[in-house]
C-alpha positions in Angstrom: -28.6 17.6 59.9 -27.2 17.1 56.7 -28.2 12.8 55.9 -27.0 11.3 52.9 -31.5 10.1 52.1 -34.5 12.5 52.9 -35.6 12.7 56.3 -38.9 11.7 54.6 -37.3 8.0 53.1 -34.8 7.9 55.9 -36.5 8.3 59.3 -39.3 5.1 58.4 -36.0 2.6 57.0 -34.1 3.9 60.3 -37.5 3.0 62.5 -37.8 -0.5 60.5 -34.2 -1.3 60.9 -34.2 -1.0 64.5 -37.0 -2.7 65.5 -35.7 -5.6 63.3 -32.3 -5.5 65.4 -33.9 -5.9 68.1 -36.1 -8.7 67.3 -33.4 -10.4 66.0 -31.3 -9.9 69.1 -34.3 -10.6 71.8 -35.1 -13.8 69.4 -31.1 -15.1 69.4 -30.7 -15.2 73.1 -33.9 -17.4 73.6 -33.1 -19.8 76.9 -30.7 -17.4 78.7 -32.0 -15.7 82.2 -34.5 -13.0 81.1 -31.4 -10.0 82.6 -28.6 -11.4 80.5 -31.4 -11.5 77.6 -31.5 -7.6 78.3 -28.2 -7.0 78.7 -27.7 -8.1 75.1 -30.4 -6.6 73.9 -29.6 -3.0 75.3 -26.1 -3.3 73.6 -27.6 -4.1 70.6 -30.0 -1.4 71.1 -27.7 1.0 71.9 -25.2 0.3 68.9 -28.4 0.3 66.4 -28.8 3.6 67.8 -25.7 4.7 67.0 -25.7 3.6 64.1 -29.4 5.8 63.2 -27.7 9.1 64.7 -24.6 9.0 62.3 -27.2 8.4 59.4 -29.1 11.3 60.3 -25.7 13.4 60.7 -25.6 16.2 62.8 -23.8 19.2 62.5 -23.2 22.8 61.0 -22.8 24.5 58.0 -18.8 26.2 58.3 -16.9 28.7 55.8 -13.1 27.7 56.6 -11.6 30.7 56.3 -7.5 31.1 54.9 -5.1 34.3 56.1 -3.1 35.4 53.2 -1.3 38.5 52.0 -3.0 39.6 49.2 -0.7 40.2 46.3 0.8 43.0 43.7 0.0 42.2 39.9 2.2 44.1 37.6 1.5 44.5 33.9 4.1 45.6 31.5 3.2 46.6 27.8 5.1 44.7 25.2 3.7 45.9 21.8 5.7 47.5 19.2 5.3 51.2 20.3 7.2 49.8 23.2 10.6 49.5 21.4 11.0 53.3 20.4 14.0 54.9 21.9 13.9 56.6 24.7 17.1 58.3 26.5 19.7 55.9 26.4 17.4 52.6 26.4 13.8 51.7 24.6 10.4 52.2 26.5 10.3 48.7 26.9 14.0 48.2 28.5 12.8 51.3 30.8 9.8 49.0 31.8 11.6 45.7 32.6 14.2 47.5 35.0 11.1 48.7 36.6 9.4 45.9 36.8 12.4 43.8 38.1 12.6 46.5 40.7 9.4 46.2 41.6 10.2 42.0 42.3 12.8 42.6 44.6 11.0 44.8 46.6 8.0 42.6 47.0 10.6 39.9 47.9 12.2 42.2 50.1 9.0 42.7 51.7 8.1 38.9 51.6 4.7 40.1 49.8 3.1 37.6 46.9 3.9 39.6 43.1 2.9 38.2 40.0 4.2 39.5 36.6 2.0 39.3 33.3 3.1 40.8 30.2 0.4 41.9 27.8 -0.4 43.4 24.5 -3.6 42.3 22.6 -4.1 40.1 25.3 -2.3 38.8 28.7 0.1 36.9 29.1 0.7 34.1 31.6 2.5 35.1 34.8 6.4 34.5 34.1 9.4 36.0 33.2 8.6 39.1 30.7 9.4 38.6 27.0 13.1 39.9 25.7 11.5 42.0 22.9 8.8 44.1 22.5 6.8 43.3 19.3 3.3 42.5 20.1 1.0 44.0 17.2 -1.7 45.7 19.0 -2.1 46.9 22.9 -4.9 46.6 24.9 -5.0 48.3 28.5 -8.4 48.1 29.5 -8.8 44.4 28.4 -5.5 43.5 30.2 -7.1 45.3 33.5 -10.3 43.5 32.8 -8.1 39.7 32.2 -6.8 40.5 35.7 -9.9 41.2 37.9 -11.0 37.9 36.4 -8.8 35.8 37.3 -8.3 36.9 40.5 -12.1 36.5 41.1 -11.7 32.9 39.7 -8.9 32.2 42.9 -11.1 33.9 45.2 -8.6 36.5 46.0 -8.2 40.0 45.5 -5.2 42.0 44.6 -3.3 44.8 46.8 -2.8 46.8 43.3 -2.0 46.6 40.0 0.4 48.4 38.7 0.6 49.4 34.9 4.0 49.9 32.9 3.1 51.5 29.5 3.2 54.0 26.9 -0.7 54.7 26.6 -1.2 54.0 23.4 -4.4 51.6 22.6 -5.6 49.6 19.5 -8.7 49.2 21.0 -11.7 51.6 21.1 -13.6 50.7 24.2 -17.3 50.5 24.5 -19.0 53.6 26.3 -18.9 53.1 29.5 -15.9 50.2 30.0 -13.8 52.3 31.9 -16.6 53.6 34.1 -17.6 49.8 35.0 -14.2 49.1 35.4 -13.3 52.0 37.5 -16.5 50.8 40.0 -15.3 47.2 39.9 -11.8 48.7 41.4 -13.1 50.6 44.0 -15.4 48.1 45.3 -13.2 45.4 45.6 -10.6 48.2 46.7 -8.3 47.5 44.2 -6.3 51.0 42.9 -5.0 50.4 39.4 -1.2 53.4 39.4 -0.1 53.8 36.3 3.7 55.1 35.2 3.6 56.4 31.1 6.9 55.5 29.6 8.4 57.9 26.6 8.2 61.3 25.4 6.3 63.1 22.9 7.1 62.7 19.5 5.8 64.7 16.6 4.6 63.5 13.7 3.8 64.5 10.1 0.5 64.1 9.0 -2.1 64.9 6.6 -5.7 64.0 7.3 -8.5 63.9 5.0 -12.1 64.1 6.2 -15.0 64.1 3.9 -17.3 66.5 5.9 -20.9 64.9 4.4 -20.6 61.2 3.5 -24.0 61.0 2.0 -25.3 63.9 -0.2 -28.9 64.0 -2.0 -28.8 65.8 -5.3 -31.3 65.8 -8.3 -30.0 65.0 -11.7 -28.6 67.7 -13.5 -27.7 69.9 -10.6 -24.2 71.0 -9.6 -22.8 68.3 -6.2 -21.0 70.5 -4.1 -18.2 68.0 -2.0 -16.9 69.4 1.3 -13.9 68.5 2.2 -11.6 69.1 5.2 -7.8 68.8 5.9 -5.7 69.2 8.6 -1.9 69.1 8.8 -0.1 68.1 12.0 3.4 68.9 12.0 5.8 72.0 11.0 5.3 73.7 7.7 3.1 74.2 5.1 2.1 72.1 2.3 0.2 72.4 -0.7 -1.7 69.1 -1.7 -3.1 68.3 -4.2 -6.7 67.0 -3.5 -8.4 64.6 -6.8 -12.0 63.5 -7.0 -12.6 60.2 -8.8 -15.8 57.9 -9.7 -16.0 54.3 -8.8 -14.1 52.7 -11.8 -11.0 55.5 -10.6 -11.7 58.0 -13.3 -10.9 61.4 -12.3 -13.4 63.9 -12.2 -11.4 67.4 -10.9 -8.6 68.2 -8.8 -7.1 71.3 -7.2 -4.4 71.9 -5.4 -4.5 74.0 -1.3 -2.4 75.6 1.2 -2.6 74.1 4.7 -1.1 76.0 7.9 0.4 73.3 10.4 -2.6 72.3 13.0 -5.3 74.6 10.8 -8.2 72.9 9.8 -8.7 73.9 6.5 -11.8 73.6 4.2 -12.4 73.1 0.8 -15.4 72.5 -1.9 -15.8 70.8 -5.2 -18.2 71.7 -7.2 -18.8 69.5 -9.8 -22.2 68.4 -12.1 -24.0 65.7 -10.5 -23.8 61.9 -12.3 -26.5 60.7 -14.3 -27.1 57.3 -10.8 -25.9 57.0 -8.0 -22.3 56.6 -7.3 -19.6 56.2 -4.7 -17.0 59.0 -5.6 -13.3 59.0 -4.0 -11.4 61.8 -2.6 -7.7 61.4 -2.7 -4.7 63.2 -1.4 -0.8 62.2 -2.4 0.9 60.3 0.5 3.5 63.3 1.8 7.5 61.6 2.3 7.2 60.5 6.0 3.6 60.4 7.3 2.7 58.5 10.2 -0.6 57.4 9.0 -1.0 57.6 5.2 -4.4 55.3 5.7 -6.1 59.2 6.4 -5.2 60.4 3.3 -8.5 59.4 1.5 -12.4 59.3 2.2 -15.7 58.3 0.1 -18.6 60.2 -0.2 -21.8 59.0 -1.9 -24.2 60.8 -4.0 -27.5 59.1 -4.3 -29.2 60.9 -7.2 -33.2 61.7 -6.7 -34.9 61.2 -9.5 -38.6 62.4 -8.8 -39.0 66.1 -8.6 -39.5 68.2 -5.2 -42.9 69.2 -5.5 -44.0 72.5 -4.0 -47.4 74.7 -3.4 -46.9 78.3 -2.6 -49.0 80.6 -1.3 -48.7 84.2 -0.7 -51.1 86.6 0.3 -49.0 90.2 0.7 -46.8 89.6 -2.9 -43.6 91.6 -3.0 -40.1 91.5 -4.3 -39.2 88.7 -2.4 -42.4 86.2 -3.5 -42.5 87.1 -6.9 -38.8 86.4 -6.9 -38.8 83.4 -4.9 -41.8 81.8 -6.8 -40.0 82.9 -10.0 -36.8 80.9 -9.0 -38.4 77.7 -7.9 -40.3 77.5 -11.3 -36.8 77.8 -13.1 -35.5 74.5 -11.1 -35.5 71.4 -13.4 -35.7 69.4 -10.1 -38.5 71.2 -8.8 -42.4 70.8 -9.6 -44.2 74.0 -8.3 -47.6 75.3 -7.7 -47.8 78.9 -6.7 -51.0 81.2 -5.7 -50.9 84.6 -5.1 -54.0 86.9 -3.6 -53.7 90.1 -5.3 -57.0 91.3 -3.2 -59.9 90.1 -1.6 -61.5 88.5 -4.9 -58.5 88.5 -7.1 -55.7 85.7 -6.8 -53.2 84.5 -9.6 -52.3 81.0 -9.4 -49.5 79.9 -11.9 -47.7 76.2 -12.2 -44.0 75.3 -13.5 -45.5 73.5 -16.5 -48.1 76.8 -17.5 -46.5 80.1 -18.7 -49.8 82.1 -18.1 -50.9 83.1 -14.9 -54.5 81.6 -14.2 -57.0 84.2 -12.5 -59.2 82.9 -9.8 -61.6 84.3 -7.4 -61.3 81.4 -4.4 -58.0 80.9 -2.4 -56.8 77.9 -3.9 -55.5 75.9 -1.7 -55.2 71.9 -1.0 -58.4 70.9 1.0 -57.6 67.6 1.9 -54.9 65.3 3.2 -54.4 63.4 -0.1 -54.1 67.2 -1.8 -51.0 67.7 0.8 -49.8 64.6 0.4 -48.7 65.7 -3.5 -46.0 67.9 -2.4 -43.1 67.3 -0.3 -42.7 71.5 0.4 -45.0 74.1 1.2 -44.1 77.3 1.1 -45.7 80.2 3.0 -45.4 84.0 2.4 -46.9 87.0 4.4 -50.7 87.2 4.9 -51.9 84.1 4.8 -54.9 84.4 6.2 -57.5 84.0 3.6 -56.1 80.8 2.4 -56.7 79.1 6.4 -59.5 77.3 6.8 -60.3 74.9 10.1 -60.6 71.9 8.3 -57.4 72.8 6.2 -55.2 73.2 8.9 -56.1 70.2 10.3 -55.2 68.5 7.4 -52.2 70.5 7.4 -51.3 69.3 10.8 -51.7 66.1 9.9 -49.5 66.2 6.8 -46.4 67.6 8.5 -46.4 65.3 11.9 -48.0 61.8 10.5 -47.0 61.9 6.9 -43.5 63.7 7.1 -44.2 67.0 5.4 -42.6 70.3 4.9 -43.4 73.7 5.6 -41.3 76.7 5.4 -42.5 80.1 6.2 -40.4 82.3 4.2 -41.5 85.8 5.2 -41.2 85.7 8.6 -44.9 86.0 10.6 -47.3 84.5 8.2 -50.4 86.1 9.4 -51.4 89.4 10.7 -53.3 87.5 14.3 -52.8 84.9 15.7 -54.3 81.9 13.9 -54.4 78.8 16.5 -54.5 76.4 14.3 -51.2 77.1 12.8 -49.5 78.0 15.7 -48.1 74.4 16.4 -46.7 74.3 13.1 -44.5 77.9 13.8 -41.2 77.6 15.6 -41.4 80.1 17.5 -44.1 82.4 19.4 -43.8 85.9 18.3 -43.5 89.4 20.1 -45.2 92.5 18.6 -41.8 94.5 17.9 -39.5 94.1 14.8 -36.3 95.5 13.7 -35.8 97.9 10.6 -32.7 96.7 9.5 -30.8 93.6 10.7 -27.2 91.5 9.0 -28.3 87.9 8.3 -25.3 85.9 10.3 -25.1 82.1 10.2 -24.0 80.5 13.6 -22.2 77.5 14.9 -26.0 75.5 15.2 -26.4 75.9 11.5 -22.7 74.8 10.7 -23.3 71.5 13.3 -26.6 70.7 11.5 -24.9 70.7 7.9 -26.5 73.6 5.9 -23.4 76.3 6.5 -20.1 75.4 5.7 -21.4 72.7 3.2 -24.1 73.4 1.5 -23.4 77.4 1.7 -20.9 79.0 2.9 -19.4 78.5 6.3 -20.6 81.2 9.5 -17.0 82.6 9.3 -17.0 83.2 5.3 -17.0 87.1 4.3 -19.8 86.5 2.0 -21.9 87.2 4.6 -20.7 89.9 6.1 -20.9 91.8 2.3 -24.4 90.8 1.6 -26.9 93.7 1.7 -28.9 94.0 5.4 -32.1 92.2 5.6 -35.4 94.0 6.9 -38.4 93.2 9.1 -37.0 90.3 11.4 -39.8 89.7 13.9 -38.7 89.5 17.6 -39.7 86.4 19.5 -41.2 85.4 22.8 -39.8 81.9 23.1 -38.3 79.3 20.5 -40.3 75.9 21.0 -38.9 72.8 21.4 -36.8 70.7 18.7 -36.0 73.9 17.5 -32.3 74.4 16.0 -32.0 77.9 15.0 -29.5 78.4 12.2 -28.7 82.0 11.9 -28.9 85.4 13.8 -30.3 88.3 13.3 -28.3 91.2 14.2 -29.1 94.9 14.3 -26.8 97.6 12.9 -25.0 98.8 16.3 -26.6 96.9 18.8 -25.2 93.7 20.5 -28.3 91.5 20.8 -29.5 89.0 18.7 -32.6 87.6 18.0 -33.5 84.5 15.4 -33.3 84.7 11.5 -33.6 81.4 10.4 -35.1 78.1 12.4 -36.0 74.6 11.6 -38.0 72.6 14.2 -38.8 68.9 13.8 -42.8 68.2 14.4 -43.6 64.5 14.4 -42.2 63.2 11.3 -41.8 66.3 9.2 -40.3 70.0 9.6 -41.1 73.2 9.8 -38.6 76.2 8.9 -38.7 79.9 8.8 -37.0 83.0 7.6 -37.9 85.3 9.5 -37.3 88.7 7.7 -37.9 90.4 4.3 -35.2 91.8 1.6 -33.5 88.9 0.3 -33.8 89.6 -2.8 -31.8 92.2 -3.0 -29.4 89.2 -2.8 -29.8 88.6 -6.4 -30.8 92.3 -7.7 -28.2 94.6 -6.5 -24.9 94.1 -8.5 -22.3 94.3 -5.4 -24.2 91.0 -4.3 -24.1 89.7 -8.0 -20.2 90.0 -7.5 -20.0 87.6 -4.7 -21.8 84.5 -6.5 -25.8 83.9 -7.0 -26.0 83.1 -3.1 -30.0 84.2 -3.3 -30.3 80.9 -5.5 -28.1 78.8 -3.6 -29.5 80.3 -0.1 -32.9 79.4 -1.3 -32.2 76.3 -3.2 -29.9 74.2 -0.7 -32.1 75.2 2.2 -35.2 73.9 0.2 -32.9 70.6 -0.4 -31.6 70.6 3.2 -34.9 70.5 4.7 -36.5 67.7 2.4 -33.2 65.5 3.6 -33.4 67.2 7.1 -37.4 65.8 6.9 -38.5 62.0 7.7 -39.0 61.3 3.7 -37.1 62.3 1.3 -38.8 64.1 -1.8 -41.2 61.6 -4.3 -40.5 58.6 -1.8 -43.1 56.8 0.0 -40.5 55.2 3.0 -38.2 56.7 4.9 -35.0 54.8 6.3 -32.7 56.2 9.5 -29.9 54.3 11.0 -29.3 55.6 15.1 -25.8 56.7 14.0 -23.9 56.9 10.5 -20.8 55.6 12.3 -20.4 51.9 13.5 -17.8 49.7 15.6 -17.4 45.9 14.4 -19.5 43.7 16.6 -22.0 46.9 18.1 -25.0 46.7 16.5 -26.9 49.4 15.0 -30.4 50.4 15.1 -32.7 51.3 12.1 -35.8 52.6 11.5 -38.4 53.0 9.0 -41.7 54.7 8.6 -44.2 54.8 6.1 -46.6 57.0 4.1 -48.2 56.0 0.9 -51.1 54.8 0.7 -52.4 51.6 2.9 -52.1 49.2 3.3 -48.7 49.2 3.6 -46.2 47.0 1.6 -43.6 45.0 3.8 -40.2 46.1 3.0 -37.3 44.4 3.4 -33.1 45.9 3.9 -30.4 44.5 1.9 -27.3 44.9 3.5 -24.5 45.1 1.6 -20.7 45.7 1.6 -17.8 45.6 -1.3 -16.5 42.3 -1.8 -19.0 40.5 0.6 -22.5 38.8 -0.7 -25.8 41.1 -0.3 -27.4 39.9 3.8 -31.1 40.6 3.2 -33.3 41.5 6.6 -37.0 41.6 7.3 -37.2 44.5 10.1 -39.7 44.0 12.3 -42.8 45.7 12.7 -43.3 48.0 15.8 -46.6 50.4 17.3 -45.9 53.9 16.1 -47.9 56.9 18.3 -49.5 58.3 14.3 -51.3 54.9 14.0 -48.6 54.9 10.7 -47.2 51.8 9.9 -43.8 51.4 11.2 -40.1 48.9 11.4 -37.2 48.5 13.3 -34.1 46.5 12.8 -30.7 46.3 13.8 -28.0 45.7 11.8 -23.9 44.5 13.1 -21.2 44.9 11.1 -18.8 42.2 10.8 -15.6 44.3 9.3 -14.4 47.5 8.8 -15.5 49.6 5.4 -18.7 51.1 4.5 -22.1 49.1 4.7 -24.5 50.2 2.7 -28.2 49.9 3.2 -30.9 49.5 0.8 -34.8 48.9 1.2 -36.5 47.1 -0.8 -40.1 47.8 -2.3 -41.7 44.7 -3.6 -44.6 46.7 -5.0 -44.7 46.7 -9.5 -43.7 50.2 -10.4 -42.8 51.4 -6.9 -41.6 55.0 -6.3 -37.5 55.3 -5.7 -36.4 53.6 -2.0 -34.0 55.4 0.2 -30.3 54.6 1.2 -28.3 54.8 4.2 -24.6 54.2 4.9 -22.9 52.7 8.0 -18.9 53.9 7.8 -16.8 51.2 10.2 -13.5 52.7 10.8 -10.3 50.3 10.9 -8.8 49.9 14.5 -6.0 52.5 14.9 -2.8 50.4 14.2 -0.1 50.0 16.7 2.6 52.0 15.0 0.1 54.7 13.4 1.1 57.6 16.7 4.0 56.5 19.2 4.2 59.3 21.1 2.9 58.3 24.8 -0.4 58.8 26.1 -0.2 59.7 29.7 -3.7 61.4 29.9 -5.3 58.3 29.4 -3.4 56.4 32.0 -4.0 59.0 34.3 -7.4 58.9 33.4 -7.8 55.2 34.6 -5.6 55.7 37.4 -8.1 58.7 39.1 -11.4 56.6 38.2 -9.8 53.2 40.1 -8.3 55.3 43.5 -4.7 55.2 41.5 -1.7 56.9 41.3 -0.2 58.3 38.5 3.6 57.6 39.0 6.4 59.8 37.4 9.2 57.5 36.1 11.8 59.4 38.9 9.4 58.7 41.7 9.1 54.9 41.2 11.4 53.8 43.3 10.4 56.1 46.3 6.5 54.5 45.5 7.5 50.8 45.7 9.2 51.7 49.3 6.1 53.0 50.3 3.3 51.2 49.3 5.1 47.5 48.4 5.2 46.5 52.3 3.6 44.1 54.7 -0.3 44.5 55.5 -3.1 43.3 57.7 -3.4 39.7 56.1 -6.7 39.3 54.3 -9.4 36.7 54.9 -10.7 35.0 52.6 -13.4 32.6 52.4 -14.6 30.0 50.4 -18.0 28.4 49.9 -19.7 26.7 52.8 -19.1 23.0 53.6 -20.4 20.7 56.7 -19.0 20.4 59.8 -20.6 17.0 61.3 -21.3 16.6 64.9 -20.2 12.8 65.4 -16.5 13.1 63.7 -14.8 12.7 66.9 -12.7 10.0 68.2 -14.5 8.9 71.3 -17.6 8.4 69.2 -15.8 5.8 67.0 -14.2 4.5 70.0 -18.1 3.6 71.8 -19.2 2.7 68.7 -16.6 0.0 68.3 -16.9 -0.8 72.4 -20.8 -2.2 71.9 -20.5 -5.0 69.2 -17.2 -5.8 70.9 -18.6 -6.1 74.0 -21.8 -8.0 72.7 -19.8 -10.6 71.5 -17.8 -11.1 74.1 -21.0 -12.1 76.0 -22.2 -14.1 73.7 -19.5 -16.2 73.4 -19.3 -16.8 77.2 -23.3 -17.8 76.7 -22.1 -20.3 73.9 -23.8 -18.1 71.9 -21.4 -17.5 68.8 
């Protein structure tokens, strides 16, 4: 029953109406024989009857169902890329004789075709435009534009077929083509694919600056890294210029590149007195396909507050008397060294005292706030005396809820096994060691950003010249969040074990060098030859682990963005952690970008497992450029604030590669159940698939089917008043 009222409302007015028929009737044929009063009264009953049953309107809910050949959809690429020669015709000429073809066939056939054009979007099904011009092509989108409307007509398509060149001016989201790929298989709609043109080669020179932010302290020497790659026959010899922000230049040299070569190169160049966004430039070369690669920024935030540093040593020797002697000579660097000499005797000496202070008691930093002072600390061999219970716990604490350093630099701090320290060590040691072992960076410590920018890359010969190191510890096991950096290999023996690892624990890190001898780094004169790498090695891996740490040195707040590369419209998510001293300030992030006004955002506050105070925020880029990040301190006199920048590439332009890219139009045709057709076997594919098929059904929403829409019901119904007042009148009723 479907009625037009509530059965509720309904069924009582039905009751009420019949009963007053009735009466009415019965009352109306007052003085007639009592049967002809019945005989009216039963037609009147009968027809009021009626009348109830096709209120209360039986019936059934029905899905009409329609048999239809499902059709072809063909989509033809019409951007500019299109009109590049190819044989005799263009790629776009090649696509309309195909897709002509293609309409005779299905005519042929007597099967339902539709043609849309398409480049940054689809075009309306129709005859396909007579040039090929459109400025960008999307493939995935136009896929996408078809499955919806075809859901909107409640029908779904045979196949589509796809007539293009590959190229896209869209980067799709991870994971578009996946969810489009399912959509096509469960609706069993393949998506074939045919790539038009050949392979063309183009000249070009790309530019990549390898670390887009680098850290420096004031006074030090900013090393750039730069890489170039040439794609195309010959070799060049650019000429590569470092500017500032108002376009002054600050050095230039000129390189040789070898066609498909990645090459690398370094400027070295004193660090600015602020911050600044610096520009690295490369001539345009006479007919390159993309001269928008030819340049790249790179920003150098300057740190102002020192790194500070305790070091303590307990077995002194060559390499921590000249480590700690180093460290002291660093402008940037604030340190604090101790040294036990024996069991009551220990030297402690500071960057700003030029005596050594003698001491009976390991000093060392007893509480959390001590720790809290320095943003490295340094241990050598022997450590023992100076670990206490209640300072390990504080040093615990200071590396995994406040974000602090520590870098063993001797290898095996300790001669047993101290448990309290063992969470802090990246590794868990074996009892065997080697003699002699080569110090050789790997591809880990190139990915992580300390080799082949801020030394020298795996593959440079330095390494291979520097003396042999001593005394690398085997290990049991590397723990977790451990990156190891370089190997330690043995003089002829194959294996390998680990000479230098950095593990992240909570919000701070721990490294280690695990061996003896570098100092003969900077002592013997054959290494003197081949630069001062003992003060770079040690220096830029003391710098790389501050940045490589939660906080950077003398700040208070640390600032992270889930990915230093953006898309326009993705958002980005970023994080901030805190600690100084409680409570906590509130920060806020201004969000800015060249030309556009400063966007200032209060991140949200969020439970953190340290019990430290902790935000998140996203952040969306609107355009293309580089977005730069800045937090905001409100306290009076507050420590420096960190930085973080968001790089949003341009959208590849339409014109910026045109040779074809058939990979990924096979790629969506073997996700979808496709076929990848070659331009000679088109014809043969439209013979066999464009032909006659089971006709689909398809069916649309449910609608109601009423019981009483016959004509014999309307026929009784009209038979009872009729016949009513037929007797009526021969009463003399009417």
């Amino acid at each position: 029953m479907n009625p037009p009222l509530p059965l509720p409302w309904l069924l009582p007015l039905l009751i009420v109406g019949v009963l007053a028929g009735l009466a009415l009737s019965w009352r109306s044929t007052r003085g007639l024989p009592l049967p002809r009063r019945a005989l009216l009264s039963g037609l009147r009953a009968l027809l009021l009857g009626g009348l109830a049953i096709l209120l209360v309107n039986p019936g059934k809910w029905t899905k009409p169902t329609d048999q239809t050949q499902r059709p072809w959809v063909v989509l033809t690429d019409c951007s500019a890329s299109m009109a590049r020669p190819d044989g005799a015709s263009t790629r776009y000429e090649a696509a309309r004789e195909m897709a002509a073809l293609a309409q005779r066939e299905a005519k042929s056939a007597d099967l339902p075709l539709r043609l849309h054009a398409f480049d940054e979007s689809i075009h309306p099904d129709g005859p396909l435009p007579q040039q090929a011009d459109g400025k960008g092509s999307k493939i995935l989108s136009a896929v996408e534009a078809v499955f919806q409307e075809s859901s909107a007509a409640g029908e779904s398509p045979a196949g589509i077929l796809v007539l293009s060149d590959g190229r896209q001016t869209e980067t799709p989201q991870t994971g578009t083509l996946e969810a489009l790929a399912l959509r096509a298989r469960a609706r069993e709609v393949p998506v074939h694919t045919l790539a038009l043109g050949t392979h063309e080669p183009i000249a070009d020179l790309t530019l990549r600056v390898v670390r887009p932010t680098i850290h420096v302290f004031a006074g030090q020497t900013v090393r750039v890294p730069v890489a170039l790659t040439l794609t195309g026959p010959g070799i060049l010899r650019p000429t590569l210029t470092l500017a500032d922000a108002a376009g002054k230049e600050i050095a230039r040299q000129t390189v040789d590149l070898t066609e498909s070569k990645p090459a690398y190169f370094t400027f070295e160049v004193p660090s600015p007195a602020v911050s600044s966004r610096w520009t690295i430039s490369t001539p345009v070369q006479d007919g390159e396909a993309r001269p928008g690669n030819n340049s790249g920024q790179v920003s150098i935030h300057v740190l102002t507050s020192k790194t500070r540093v305790f070091l303590a040593e307990g077995a002194p020797y060559w390499d921590s008397k000249f480590l700690a002697q180093l460290l002291r000579q660093q402008k940037h660097m604030e340190v604090h060294s101790v040294h036990r000499l024996s069991e009551q005797r220990y030297f402690r000496i500071d960057s700003d005292s030029a005596a050594p202070a003698e001491t009976a008691q390991a000093v060392f930093p007893e509480t959390l706030e001590e720790l809290s002072r320095y943003d490295l600390i340094i241990f050598g061999k022997n450590i023992d005396a100076f670990l206490t219970p209640a300072r390990l716990d504080a040093l615990r604490t200071y590396v995994r809820d406040h974000g602090g350093a520590v870098l063993f630099s001797r290898g095996k701090p300790t001669t047993a096994d101290v448990a309290g320290l063992e969470p802090l060590e990246p590794v868990t040691w074996a009892n065997t060691s080697s003699s002699e072992f080569r110090f050789t960076p790997n591809a880990e410590g190139e990915a992580a950003g300390l080799f082949g920018e801020s030394l020298p890359a795996p593959n440079a010969s330095v390494w291979t010249s520097l003396p042999p190191l001593k005394d690398g510890r085997a290990v049991l096991a590397v723990k977790p969040f451990t990156r190891i950096l370089a190997d330690g290999l043995a003089p002829g023996s194959s294996g390998k074990f680990p000479a230098l690892l950095v593990r992240r624990y909570g919000q701070g890190v721990t490294g280690l060098a695990n061996g003896d001898g570098l100092w003969k780094w900077d002592f013997y004169p054959e290494a003197r030859e081949l630069g001062n790498m003992y003060e770079d090695f040690w220096t830029q891996l003391i710098q790389w682990m501050a940045s490589y740490s939660e906080f950077l040195p003398g700040q208070d707040f640390s600032l992270h963005l889930a990915s230093l590369q953006g898309e326009v419209g993705q958002p980005v998510a970023v994080s901030i952690s805190y600690r100084g001293s409680l409570p906590a300030p509130a920060p806020r992030l201004r969000l800015t970008r060249e030309g556009d006004k400063p966007l200032d955002i209060t991140p949200a506050q969020v439970a953190d497992p340290s019990g430290r105070p902790h935000w998140q925020a996203t952040v969306t880029p609107s355009q293309p450029g580089v977005w730069r990040l800045s937090l905001l301190d409100s306290r009076p006199q507050a420590p420096p604030t960190p930085e973080a920048e968001l790089v949003v590439p341009a959208a590849p332009g339409e014109m910026d590669d045109l040779s074809p890219d058939p990979a990924f139009l096979a790629q969506l045709s073997e996700s979808t159940g496709g076929q990848v057709i070659a331009p000679t076997q088109f014809a043969a594919f439209l013979q066999e698939r464009l032909h006659a098929t089971a006709p689909a059904t398809i069916e649309s929403g449910a609608v109601w089917q009423p019981s009483w829409d016959k004509a014999w019901v309307a026929i009784c119904l009209s038979f009872l008043p009729a016949s009513e007042w037929f007797l009526r009148r021969r009463q003399g009723l009417v």
